[in-house]
C-alpha positions as CSV (number, residue, x, y, z in Angstrom):
1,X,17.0,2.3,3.4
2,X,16.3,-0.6,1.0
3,X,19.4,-2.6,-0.2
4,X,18.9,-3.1,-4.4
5,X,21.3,-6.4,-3.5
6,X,19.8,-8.6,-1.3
7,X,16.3,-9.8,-1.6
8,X,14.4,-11.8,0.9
9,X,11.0,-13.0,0.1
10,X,8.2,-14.1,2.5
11,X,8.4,-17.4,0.5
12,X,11.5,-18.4,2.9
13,X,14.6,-17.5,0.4
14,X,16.6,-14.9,-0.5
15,X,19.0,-13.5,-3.4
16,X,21.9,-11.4,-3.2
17,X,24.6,-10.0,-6.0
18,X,27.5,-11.2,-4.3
19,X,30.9,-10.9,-5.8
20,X,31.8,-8.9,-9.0
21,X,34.3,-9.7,-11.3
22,X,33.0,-7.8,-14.5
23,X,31.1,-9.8,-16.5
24,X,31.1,-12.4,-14.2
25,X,28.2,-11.7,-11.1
26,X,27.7,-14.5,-8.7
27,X,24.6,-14.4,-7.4
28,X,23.6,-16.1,-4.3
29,X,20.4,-17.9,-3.5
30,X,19.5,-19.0,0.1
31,X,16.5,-21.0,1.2
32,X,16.5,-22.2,5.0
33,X,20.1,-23.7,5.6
34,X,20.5,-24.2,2.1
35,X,22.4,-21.8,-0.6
36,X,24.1,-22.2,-3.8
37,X,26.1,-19.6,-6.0
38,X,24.8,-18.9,-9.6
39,X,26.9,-17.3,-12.1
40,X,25.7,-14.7,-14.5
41,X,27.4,-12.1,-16.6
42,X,26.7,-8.4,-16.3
43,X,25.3,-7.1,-19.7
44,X,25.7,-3.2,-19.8
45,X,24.0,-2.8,-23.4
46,X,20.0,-2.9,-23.2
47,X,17.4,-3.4,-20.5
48,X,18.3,-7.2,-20.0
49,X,21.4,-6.4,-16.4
50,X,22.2,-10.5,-15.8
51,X,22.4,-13.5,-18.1
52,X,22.2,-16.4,-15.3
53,X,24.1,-19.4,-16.3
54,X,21.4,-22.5,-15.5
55,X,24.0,-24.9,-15.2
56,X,25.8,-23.6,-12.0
57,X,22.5,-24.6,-10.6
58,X,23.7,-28.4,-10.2
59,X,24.6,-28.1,-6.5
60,X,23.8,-27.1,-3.3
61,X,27.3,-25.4,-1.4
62,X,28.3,-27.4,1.6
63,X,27.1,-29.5,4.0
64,X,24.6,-30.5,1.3
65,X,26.2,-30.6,-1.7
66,X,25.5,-34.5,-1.7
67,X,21.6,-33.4,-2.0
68,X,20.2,-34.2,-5.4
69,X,18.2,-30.9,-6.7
70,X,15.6,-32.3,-9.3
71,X,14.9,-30.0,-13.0
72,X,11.6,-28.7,-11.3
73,X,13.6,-27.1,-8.3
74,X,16.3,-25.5,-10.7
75,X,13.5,-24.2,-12.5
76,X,11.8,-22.6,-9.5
77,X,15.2,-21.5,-8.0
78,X,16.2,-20.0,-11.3
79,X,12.5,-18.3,-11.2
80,X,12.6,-17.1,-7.6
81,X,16.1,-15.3,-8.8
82,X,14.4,-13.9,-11.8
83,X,11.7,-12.4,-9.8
84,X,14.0,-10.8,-7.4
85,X,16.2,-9.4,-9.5
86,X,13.6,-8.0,-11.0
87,X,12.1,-6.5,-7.5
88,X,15.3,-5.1,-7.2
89,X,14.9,-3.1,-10.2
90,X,17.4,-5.3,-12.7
91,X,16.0,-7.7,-15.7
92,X,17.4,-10.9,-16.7
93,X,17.8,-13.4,-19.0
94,X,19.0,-16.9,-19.4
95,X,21.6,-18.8,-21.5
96,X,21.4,-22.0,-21.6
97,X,24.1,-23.0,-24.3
98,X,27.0,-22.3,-21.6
């Protein structure tokens, strides 16, 4: 049976809802040895499921959290969530004034 909370693509990442504490939804994105936590907050109004919070894509979670991630790879991580999310069956949006 399918899990609707953990994607993995044949692109080499994945994205799972991880913890809940309504609004806030951290959801976690994993490429190779590499995952970070990005925040959103659960929107029960509308078709629109997760705002994602672009700036809690600064940082990689430890042991490279000293890696510099560039405005080109926060925009494709922030993608790569988008687009499974919305595999998953859940539409998002972004707010960028957080």
């Amino acid at each position: 049976m399918p899990r609707i909370d953990h994607v993995e693509s044949d692109e080499g990442y994945s994205v799972e809802i991880g913890e809940v504490r309504y609004p806030a939804v951290m959801i976690r994105y994993q490429e190779g040895s590499h995952m970070m936590d990005v925040w959103s907050e659960a929107m029960y109004k509308g078709d629109v499921k997760f705002v994602l919070d672009p700036s809690t894509t600064k940082r990689w979670a430890p042991p490279h959290e000293t890696e510099a991630i560039g405005d080109a790879t926060r925009e494709l991580i922030l993608q790569r969530i988008q687009a499974a999310l919305l595999f998953a069956g859940f539409r998002t949006d972004r707010h960028d004034a957080w």
